[in-house]
N, C-alpha and C positions, 0 to 999 in steps of 0.2 A: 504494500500500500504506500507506506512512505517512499519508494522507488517511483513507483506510477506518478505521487506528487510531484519527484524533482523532474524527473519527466517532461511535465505537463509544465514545470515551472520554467525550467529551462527551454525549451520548446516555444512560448510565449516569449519570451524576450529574445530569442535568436528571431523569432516576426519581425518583433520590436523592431530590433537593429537592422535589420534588414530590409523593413521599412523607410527606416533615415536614412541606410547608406543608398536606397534606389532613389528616393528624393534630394539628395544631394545631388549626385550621379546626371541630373537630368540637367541640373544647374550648369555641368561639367561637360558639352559634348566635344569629343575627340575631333580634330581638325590638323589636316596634314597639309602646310600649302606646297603647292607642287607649278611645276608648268610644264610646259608636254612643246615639242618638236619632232618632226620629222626629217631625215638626211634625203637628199637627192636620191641615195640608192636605198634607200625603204627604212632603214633602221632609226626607231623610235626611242627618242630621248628622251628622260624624264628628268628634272632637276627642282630638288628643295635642299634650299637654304636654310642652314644652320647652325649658327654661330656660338651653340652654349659650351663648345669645346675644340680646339685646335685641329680636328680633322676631318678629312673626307672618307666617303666610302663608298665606291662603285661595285652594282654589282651587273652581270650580261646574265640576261637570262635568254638560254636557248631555246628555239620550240621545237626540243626533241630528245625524246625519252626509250625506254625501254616499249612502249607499247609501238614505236615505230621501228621496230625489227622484225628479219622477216625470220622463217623458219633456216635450220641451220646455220645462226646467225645470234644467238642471243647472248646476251650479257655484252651488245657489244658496244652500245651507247654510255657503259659505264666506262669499258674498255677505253672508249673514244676518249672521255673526259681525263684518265692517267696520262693518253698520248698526248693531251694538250698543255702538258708541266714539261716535257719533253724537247723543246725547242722550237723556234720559229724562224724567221726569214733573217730578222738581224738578232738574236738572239743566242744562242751556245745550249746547247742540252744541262740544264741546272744551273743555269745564267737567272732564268726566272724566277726562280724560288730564293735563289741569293740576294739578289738584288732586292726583294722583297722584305726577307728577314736582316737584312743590313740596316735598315730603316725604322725595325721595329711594328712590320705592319702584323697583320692578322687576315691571312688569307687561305681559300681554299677552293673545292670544286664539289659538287655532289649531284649525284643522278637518281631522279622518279621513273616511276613509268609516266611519265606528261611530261617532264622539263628537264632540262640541263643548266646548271647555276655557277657562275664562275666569282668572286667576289675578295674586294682586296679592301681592306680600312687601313691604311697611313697619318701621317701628319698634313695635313692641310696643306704644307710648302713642298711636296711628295705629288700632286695632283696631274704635273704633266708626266713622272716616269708610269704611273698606272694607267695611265690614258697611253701613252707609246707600249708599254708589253703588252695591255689588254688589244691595240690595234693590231697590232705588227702579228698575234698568233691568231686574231681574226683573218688578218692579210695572207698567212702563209705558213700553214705548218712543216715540219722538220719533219717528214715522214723518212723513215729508216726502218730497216729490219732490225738491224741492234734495240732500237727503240721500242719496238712492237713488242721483240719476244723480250727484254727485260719488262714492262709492263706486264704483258700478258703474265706470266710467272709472277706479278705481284695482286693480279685482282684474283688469280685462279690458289694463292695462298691468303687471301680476303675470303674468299668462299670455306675452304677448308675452316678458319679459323670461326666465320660464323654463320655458316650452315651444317657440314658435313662433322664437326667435330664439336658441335655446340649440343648441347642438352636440349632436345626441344627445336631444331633448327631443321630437321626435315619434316616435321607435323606442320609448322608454319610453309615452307616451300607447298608441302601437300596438299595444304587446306586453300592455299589460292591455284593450283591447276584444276581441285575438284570445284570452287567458286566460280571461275569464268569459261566461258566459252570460247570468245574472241579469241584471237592468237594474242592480240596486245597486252592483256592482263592475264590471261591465261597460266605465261611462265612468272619468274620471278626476276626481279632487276638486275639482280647477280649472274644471271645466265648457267648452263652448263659447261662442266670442264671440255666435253668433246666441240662444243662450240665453239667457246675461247679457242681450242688448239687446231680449230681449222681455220679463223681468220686472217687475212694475207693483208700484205704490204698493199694490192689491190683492191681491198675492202676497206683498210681504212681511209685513202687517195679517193674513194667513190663517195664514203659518208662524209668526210670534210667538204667535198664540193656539192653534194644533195643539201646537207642543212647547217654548215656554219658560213651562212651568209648573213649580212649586212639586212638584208629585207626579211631573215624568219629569225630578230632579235631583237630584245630590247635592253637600251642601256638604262640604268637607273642610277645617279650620283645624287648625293644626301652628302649634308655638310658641310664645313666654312669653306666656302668661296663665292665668289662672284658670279651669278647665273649670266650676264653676260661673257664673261670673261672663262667661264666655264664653256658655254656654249662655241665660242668660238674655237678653244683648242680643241675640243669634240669634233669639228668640223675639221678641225687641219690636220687630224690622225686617222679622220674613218670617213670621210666623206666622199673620200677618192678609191674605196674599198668597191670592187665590183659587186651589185646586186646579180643573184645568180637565180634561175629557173624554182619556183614557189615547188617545195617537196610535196608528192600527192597526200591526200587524205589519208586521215588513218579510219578504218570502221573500225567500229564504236557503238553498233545497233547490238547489245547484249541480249540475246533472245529472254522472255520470262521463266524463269523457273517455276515448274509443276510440282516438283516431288524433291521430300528429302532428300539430300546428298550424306553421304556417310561413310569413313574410315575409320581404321586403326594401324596405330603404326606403333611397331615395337622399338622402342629406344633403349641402346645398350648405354648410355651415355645419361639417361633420367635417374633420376633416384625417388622420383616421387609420380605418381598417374598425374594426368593433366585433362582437361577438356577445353577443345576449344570448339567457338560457337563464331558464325560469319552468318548474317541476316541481309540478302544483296536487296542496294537499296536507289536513290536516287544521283544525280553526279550532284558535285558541290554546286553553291549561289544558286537554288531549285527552292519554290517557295517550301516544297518538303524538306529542304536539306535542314535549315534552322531548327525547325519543333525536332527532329532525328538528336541534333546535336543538345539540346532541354534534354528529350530522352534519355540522352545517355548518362549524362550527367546526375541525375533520376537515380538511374538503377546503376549506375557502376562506378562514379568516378568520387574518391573521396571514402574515410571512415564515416559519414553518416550516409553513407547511399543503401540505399536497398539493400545491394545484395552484398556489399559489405556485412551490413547487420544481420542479416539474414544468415548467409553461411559460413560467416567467420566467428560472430560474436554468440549467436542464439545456439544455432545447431553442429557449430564448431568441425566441419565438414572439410574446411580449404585451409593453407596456410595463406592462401592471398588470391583474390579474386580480385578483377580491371576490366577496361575495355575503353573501348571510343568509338565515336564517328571518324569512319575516315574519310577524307573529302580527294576528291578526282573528277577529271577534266569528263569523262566516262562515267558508269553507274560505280558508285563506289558501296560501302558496306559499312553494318553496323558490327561489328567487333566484343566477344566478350572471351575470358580465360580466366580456369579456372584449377589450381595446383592442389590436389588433392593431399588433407592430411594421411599419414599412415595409417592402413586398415578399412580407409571409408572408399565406398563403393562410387563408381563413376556416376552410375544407374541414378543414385541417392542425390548427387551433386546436381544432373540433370534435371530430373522431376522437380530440387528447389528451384534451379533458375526460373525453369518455365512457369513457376506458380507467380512468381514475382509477375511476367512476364504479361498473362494473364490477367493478373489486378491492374494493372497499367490498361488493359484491354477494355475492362469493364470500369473503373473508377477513376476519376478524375484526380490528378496528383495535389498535393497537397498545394497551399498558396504559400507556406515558408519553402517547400522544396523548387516551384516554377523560383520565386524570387532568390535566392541561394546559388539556382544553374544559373541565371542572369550574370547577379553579381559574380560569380566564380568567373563566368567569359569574359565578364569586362575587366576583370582585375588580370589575367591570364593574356588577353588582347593588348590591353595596356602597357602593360610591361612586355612582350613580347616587341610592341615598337617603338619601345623609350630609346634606343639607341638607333645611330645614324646606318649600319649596315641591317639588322633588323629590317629600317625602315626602305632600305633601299631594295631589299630581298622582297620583302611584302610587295610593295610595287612592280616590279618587274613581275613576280608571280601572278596577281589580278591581270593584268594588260595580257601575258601570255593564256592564260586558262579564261578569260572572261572579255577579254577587251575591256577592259572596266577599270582603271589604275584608281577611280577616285572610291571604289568600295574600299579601299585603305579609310575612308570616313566614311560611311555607309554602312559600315557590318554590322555594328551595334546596333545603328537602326532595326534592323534584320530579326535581331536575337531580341531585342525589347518587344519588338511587335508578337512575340510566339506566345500565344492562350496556353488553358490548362485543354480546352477542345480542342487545339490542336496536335498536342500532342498524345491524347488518347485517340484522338482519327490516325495518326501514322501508326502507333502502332498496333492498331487492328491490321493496318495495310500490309505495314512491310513483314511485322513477326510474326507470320504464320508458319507452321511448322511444316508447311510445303516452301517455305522459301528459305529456308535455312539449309547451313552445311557445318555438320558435325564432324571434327577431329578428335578422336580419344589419344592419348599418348601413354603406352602402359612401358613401364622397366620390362625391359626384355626379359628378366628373371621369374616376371607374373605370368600368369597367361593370358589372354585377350577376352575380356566380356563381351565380342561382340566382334564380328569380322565382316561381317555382309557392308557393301558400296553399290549404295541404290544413286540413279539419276533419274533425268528426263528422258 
């Protein structure tokens, strides 16, 4: 009884606050100023000014990803992006990465299935050498065999370290070939070892000329300097960059799912079962995407979520249960995982989620838990672009996946506007137990509760 009080006590004043901090919050709306250009040969500049600290931070984003590989070819977009630290026209093989940490800067590369991101933050008096390296290996890569195969030997021991020798790293591979149909999302960004080791000096010379041009990129520069004066050395290192033939379309039409999907995969490398859960859903900035993202935050993200409390604290089933929305240019998914304590049954773990799952189905979420996922996004959003590369990364990302750079201020719009009816209409929609795909991850020392792989 006295538990249920504090309960009910605390409960009431987490409203409370919650209350103030969204009526504050509204006082406060997020504003990025930006201005936008375009270069002679297609490439779209974006530039905000920002003078609360000593430097710049540019990032390229590519429009090109792992979903734009073809068969006998995969992992190779990642691939791509190691050969671009590799050398350029006036450049040296590790010229670029030198010159970069001589300065003190913070740079790097990383590859989606949607995008490719190249991005460098220096000091402010730093701004023309990262606009000459970021040109000069848009203008002309250093393609080499030497180059290929020490790369290639560095992402194909990337994969080893976390796929093929990871706890858990081939249920995740597994659970997105059984998820997608398309070839684009189908495999995994990492690619296969046989794929890596048949790519040629020829295949990289074909993907550099298909999509790192000038007209399928956009630059994003954040930070102290002068937007004109920025603008014009943008122009005097990339403007004279040929625009090359627009890469074709990727499809992207994901058929619907009818029927459960389901594995098991025996991992000698777990120590513990696992369940993991994928609910295929809408692509990202979809009037569905936002109530998805409420959703999730609902039942999985945080010690007071659902299913937190549910199978970790009440019925004490999991050592940690998570998940999210993920967002993609394509249909993307709703996400949950679930580590099972020692002794307790998969089966067991299952049945709670979906009870959660269910009440979500038929009952309206509470008004502290809608208000909570809000403020969690916005505190999570906010600081995610309090800083000048952050902010430059977000932008180029929207303009690439959305054409849209100014939903960098818009997205909270998005997530405030999400009801407690909307978020019980998605998930009637998307969590039905014909649109899900089940991963069990049992120690190989167990035996498998369950081995049948049903599809459409």
């Amino acid at each position: 009884m006295i538990n249920n009080w504090r309960k009910s006590v605390c409960l009431a004043l987490l409203a409370s606050l919650l209350a103030t901090a969204s009526a504050q919050q509204a006082q406060h709306k997020v504003h990025v100023d930006f201005r936008e250009a375009t270069l002679k040969n297609g490439l779209r500049v974006q530039l905000a000014e920002d003078h609360s600290a000593p430097v710049v931070s540019i990032n390229i984003t590519y429009d090109v990803g792992s979903r734009n590989e073809r068969e006998g070819r995969t992992g190779f977009a990642h691939l791509f992006e190691h050969m671009m630290f590799k050398g350029s026209q006036n450049v040296g093989n590790g010229e670029h990465m030198y010159l970069l940490s001589n300065v003190g800067a913070n740079f790097n590369g990383t590859t989606t299935p949607d995008r490719t991101i190249y991005y460098d933050t220096v000091p402010s008096n730093q701004l023309e050498m990262i606009l000459f390296l970021e040109s000069d290996r848009m203008r002309g890569l250093d393609i080499t065999q030497v180059g290929l195969d020490n790369q290639r030997h560095a992402v194909q021991e990337e994969r080893r370290q976390f796929t093929d020798n990871q706890p858990y790293g081939k249920a995740e591979e597994r659970q997105q070939e059984l998820l997608y149909d398309d070839f684009g999302y189908h495999h995994t960004t990492i690619g296969s070892m046989e794929d890596l080791n048949a790519a040629s000096v020829e295949d990289v010379a074909q993907f550099f000329k298909t999509y790192y041009a000038p007209n399928n990129a956009v630059l994003s520069l954040v930070g102290d300097f002068n937007s004109a004066y920025a603008l014009a050395r943008i122009k005097k290192y990339f403007e004279d960059i040929p625009r090359n033939t627009p890469p074709p379309d990727v499809h992207m039409n994901e058929p619907e799912q009818s029927s459960e999907r389901r594995a098991t995969v025996n991992d000698p490398l777990a120590r513990l079962a696992q369940v993991r859960l994928a609910f295929k859903a809408v692509p990202g900035n979809t009037p569905d995407f936002y109530p998805l993202l409420v959703l999730s935050a609902v039942l999985q993200i945080g010690q007071s979520s659902r299913l937190y409390q549910k199978l970790v604290k009440e019925r004490e089933l999991v050592t940690n249960v998570f998940g999210y929305m993920d967002e993609r240019r394509g249909p993307s998914a709703l996400y949950t995982t679930a580590t099972l304590r020692p002794g307790k049954r998969t089966e067991d773990v299952e049945a709670a989620i979906y009870e959660e799952i269910e009440r979500l189905m038929r009952e309206p979420i509470a008004d502290w838990e809608l208000e909570k996922a809000k403020n969690s996004a916005r505190l999570a959003y906010v600081n995610a672009i309090q800083n000048a590369q952050s902010r430059a990364i977000t932008l180029g990302i929207f303009t690439v996946f959305y054409n849209d750079p100014n939903l960098i201020n818009t997205r909270l719009d998005l997530m405030d506007a999400v009801t407690k009816a909307d978020v019980e209409r998605v998930a009637q929609k998307y969590l039905k137990p014909t649109n899900r795909t089940v991963v069990i991850t049992v120690p190989q020392a167990q035996s498998a509760p369950r081995t049948s792989t049903s599809g459409n």
